[in-house]
C-alpha positions in Angstrom: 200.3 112.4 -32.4 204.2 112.7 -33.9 204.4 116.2 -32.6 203.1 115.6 -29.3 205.3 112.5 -28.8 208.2 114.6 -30.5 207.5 117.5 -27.9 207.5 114.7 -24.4 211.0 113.2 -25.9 212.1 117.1 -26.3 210.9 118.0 -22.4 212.9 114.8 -20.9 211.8 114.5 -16.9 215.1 113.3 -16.1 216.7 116.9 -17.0 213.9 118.5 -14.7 216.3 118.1 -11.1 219.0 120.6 -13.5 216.3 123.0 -14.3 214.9 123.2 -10.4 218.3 123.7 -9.0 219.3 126.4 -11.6 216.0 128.2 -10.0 216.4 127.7 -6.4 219.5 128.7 -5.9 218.8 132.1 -6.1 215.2 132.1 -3.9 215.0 135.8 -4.1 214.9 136.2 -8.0 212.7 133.0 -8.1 210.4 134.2 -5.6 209.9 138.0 -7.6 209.4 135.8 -10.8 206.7 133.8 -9.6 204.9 136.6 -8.0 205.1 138.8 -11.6 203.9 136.1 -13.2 201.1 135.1 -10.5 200.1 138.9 -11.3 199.6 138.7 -14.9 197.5 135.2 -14.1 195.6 137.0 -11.7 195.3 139.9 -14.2 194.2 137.5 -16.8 191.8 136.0 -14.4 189.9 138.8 -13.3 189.4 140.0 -16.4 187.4 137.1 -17.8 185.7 136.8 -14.6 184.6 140.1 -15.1 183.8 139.3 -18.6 181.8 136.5 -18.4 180.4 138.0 -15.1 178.9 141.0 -17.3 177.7 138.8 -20.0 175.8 136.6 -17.1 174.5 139.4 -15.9 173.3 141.0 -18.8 171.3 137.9 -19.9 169.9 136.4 -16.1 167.2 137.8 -17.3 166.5 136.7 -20.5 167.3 132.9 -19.2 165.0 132.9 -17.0 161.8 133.8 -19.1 159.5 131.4 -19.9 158.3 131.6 -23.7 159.2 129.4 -27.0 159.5 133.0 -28.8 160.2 136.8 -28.3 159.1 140.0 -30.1 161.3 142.8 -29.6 161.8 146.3 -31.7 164.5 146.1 -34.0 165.8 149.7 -32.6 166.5 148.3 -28.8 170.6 147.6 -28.7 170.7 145.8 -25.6 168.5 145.1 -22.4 169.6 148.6 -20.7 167.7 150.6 -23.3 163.8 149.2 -24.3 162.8 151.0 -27.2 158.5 150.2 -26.8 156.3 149.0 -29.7 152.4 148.9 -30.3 151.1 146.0 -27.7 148.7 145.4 -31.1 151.3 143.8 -33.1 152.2 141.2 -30.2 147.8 140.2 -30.1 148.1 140.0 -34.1 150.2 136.8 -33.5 147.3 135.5 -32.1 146.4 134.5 -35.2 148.8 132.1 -36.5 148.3 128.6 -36.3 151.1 126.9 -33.2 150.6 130.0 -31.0 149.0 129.5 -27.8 149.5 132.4 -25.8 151.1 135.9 -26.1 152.0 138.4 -23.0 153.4 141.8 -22.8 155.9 142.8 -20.9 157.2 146.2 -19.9 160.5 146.7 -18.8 162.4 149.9 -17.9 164.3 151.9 -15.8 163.4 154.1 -12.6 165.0 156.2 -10.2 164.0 155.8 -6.4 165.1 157.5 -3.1 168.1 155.2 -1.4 166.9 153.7 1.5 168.4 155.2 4.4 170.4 157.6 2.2 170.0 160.6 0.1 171.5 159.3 -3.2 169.1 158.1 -6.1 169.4 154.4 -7.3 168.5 152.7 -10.5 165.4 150.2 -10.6 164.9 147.8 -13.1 161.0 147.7 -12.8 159.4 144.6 -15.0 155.8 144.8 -15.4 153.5 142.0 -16.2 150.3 140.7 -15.5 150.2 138.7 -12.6 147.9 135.9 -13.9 150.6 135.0 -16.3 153.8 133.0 -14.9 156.5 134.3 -16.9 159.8 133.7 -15.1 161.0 130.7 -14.1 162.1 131.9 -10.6 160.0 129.9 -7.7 160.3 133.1 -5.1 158.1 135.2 -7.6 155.4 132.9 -8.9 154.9 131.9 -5.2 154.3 135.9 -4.6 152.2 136.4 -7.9 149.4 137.4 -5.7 151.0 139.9 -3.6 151.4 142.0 -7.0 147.4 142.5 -7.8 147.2 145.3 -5.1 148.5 148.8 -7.0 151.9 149.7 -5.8 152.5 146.2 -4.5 156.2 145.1 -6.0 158.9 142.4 -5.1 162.7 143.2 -4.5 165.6 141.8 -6.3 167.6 140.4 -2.9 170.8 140.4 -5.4 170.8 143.9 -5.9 173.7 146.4 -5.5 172.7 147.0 -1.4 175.5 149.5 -1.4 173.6 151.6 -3.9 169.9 150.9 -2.5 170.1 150.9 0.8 169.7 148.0 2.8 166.3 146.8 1.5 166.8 143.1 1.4 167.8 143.0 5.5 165.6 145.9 6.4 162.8 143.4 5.1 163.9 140.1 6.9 164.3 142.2 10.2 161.2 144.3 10.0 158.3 143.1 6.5 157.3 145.3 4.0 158.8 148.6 3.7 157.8 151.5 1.7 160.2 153.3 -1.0 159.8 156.3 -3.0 160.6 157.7 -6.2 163.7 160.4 -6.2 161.9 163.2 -7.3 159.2 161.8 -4.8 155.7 161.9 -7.0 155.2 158.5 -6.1 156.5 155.7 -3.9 155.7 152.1 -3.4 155.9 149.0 -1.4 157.8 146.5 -1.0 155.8 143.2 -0.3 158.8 140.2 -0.5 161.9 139.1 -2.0 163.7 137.3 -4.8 166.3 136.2 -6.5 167.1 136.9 -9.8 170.8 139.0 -10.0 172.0 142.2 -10.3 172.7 143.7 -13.3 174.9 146.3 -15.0 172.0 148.6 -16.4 170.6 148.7 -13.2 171.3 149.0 -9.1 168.6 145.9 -8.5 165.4 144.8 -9.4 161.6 145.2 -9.1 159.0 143.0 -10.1 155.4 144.4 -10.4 152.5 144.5 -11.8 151.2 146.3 -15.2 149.5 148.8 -13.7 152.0 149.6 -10.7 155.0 149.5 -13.5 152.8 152.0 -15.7 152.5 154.0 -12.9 156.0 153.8 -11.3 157.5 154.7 -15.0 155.3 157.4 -16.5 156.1 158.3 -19.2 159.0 156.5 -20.2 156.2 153.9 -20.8 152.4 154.5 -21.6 149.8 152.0 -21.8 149.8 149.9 -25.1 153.4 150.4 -26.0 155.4 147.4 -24.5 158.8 146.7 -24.3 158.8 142.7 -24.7 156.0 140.5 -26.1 156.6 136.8 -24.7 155.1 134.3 -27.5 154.2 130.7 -26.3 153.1 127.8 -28.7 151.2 124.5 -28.7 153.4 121.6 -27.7 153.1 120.1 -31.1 154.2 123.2 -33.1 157.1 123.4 -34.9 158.8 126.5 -33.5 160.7 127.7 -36.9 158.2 127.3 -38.9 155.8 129.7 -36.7 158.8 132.0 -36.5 159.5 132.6 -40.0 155.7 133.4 -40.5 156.2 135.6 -37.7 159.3 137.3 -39.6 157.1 137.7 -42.7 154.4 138.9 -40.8 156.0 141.7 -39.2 158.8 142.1 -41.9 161.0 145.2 -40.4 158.4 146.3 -37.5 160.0 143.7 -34.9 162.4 140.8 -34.6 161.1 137.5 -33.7 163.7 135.4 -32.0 163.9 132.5 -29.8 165.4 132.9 -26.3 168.5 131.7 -27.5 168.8 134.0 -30.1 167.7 137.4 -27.7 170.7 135.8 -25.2 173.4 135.5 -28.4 172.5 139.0 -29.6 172.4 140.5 -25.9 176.2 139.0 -25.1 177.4 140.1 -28.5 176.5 143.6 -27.9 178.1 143.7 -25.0 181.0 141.9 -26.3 181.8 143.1 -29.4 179.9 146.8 -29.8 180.0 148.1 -26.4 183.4 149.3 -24.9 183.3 146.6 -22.1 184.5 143.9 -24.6 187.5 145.9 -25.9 188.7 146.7 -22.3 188.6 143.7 -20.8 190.3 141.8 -23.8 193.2 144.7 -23.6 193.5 144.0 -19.7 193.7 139.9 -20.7 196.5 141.0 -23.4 197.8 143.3 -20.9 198.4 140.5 -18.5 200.1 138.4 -21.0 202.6 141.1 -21.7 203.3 141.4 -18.3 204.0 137.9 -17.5 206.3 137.3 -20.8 208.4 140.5 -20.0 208.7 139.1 -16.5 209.8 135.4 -17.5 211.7 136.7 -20.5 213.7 139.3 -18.0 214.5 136.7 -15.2 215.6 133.9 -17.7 217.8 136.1 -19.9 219.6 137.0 -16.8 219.7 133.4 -15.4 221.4 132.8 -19.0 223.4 135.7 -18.8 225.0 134.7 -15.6 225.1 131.2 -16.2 226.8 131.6 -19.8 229.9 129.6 -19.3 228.1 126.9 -17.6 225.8 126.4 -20.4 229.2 127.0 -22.8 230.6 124.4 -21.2 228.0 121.8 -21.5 227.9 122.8 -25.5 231.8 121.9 -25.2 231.0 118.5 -24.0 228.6 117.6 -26.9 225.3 118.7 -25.7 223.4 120.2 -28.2 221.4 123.3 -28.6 218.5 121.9 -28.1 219.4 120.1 -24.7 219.9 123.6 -23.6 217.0 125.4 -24.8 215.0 122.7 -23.2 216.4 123.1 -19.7 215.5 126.9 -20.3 212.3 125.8 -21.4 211.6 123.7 -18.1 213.0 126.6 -15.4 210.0 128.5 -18.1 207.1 126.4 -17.2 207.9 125.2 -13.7 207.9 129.1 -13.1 204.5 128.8 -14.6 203.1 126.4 -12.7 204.8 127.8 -9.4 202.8 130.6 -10.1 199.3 129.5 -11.6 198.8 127.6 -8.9 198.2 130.2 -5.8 197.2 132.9 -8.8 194.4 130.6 -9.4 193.7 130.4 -5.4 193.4 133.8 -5.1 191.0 134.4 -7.9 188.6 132.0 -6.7 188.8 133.6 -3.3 188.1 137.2 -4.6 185.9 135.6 -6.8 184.0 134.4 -3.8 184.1 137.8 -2.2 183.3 140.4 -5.2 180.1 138.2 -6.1 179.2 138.7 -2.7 179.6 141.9 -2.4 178.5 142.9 -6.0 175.6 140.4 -6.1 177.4 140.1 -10.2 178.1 136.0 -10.3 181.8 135.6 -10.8 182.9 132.3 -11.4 185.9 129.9 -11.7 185.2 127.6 -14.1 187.1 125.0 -15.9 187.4 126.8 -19.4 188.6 129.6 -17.7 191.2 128.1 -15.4 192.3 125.5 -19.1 192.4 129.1 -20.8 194.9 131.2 -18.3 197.1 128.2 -17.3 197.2 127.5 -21.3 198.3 131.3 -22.1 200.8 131.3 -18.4 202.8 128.3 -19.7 202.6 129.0 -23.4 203.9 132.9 -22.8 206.9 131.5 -20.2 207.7 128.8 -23.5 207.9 131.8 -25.8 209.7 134.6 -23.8 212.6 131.3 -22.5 212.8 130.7 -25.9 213.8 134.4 -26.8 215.9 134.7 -24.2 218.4 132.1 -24.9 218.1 133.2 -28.6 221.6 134.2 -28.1 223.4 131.5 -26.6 222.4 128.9 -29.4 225.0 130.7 -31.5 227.5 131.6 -29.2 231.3 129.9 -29.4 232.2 127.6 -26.5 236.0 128.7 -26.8 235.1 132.2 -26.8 233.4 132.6 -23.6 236.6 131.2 -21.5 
């Protein structure tokens, strides 16, 4: 609490009229500051929107399952890449005392014919059996039924449309619509939509059947080996207890995790192993090196041509410090001149890329505390740098 009252006494309010006027009289230079500096926030800004719009993305699906517990093979890296284990070992759990339930999932990849194009587009297909509820998504449990005729599937309305075609509108206008596989062996039918989100491992997504996903993704999946088994207990059981039987049970054959868990591991991969982490940090970085050589550049010259001024004010007995804080203020009302329509414009191409990608991009509060944190902190440090100079310059030698 000392430092922070320490730090309001430093920043008077009363010397914030000197520090405005030193800015605005020269509009032009204040104007190309703040838009440098609403570019590095911007910069900043769509980075972690991207970031945390991957990381979303990557795990929509995941936080929507329903189940207390997940099996998974230990080889599978991340939800782009299913590595399938024996269905068997999912029914052995069965078994244990607590568990109520178990379903297999299979999830993978296809490539279909773009509607109304000639490109090939990426379909997430997840297979299950449509007795089971095992998303928490109202559109597909309402059309559970629709997915017991073979070749019967439901479209992920969130999908990349520029990449599939226009399914989702070409449904609304017309009903069901038939698609086919790209290197056309098979093709299947649409029968409604859903929401779920679009993802980066995949254009869209399909939900189906078992049997219609077996049959869609032969033979990157064969019957029996399953890419997800979903584990459900009894109300009363204690759900880390029944894991860690699990984890003996199985010992190096599968993981057994909670939802929570898959979710953690799923962003970490993306975060920290794949290359998507490292470039978006370096583009946040990148942004704060823009905005502190921008701040730093147009306050050195601000002290530069206001030397004997600030000279002169040492001469009358102001200290060092006085000065370095009115640097410090032109600093962060540059700052906030330029966080403020940096953060406008984010939220608007926020707004628009989401639509467009169907990849939820959001302003949030951590993100806008984070970015107006790092815009006013670098502006501190660069005026701070600049005026490095000036603390130990001579009064009587600048006249």
């Amino acid at each position: 609490m000392k430092s922070v009252r320490r730090l309001s006494a430093l920043i008077n309010l009363h010397d914030l009229p000197l520090a405005w006027l030193q800015l605005k009289r020269q509009p032009v230079r204040y104007l190309v500051a703040v838009t440098g500096i609403g570019f590095a926030a911007l910069l900043m800004f769509m980075q972690l929107g991207f970031q945390s719009g991957l990381l979303r993305s990557a795990t929509t699906f995941y936080q929507a399952l329903e189940t207390d517990l997940i099996l998974i093979n230990p080889a599978t890296v991340n939800s782009g890449s299913y590595q399938q284990f024996p269905q068997s070992l999912l029914y052995q759990a069965l078994g244990i005392e607590g568990v109520s339930d178990t379903i297999p999932l299979y999830v993978t990849n296809i490539n279909a014919q773009q509607l109304g194009g000639v490109k090939p587009t990426s379909l997430r297909v997840i297979g299950f059996d449509p007795n089971q509820t095992i998303l928490d998504v109202p559109a597909i449990n309402d059309q559970r039924d629709l997915l017991k005729t073979p070749n019967f599937v439901l479209f992920d309305k969130l999908g990349l449309s520029i990449k599939t075609g226009p399914v989702a509108k070409q449904f609304s206008d017309d009903g069901p619509l038939e698609l086919i596989l790209s290197n056309y062996s098979r093709s299947f039918r649409v029968m409604g939509l859903f929401k779920l989100g679009s993802t980066f491992v995949a254009d869209s997504n399909l939900i189906a059947s078992q049997a219609t996903a077996l049959e869609l993704a032969f033979p990157q999946v064969t019957l029996g080996e399953i890419s997800l088994g979903l584990i459900r207990l009894d109300p009363s059981a204690n759900i880390s207890q029944v894991q860690n039987y699990l984890r003996s049970l199985y010992g190096d054959q599968l993981q057994v995790l909670t939802k929570d868990e898959l979710i953690t591991q799923e962003r970490n991969y993306w975060n920290n192993v794949s290359s998507f982490g490292v470039i978006f940090g370096f583009g946040t970085i990148m942004g704060l090196l823009v905005g502190g050589v921008v701040v730093y550049q147009v306050l050195y010259t601000d002290v530069s041509d206001h030397l004997k001024e600030y000279a002169t004010l040492k001469a009358m007995g102001f200290s060092n410090q006085f000065i370095l804080m009115v640097v410090i203020q032109e600093s962060i009302l540059l700052a906030v001149s330029a966080f403020i329509p940096a953060t406008l414009l984010s939220a608007a191409l926020y707004a628009g890329l989401t639509a467009v990608s169907g990849i939820r991009l959001e302003m949030t509060a951590d993100k806008t505390l984070l970015v107006g944190s790092l815009t006013i902190g670098l502006c501190a440090v660069a005026s701070a740098i600049a005026i490095r100079k000036l603390q130990d310059a001579d009064p009587a030698s600048v006249f």
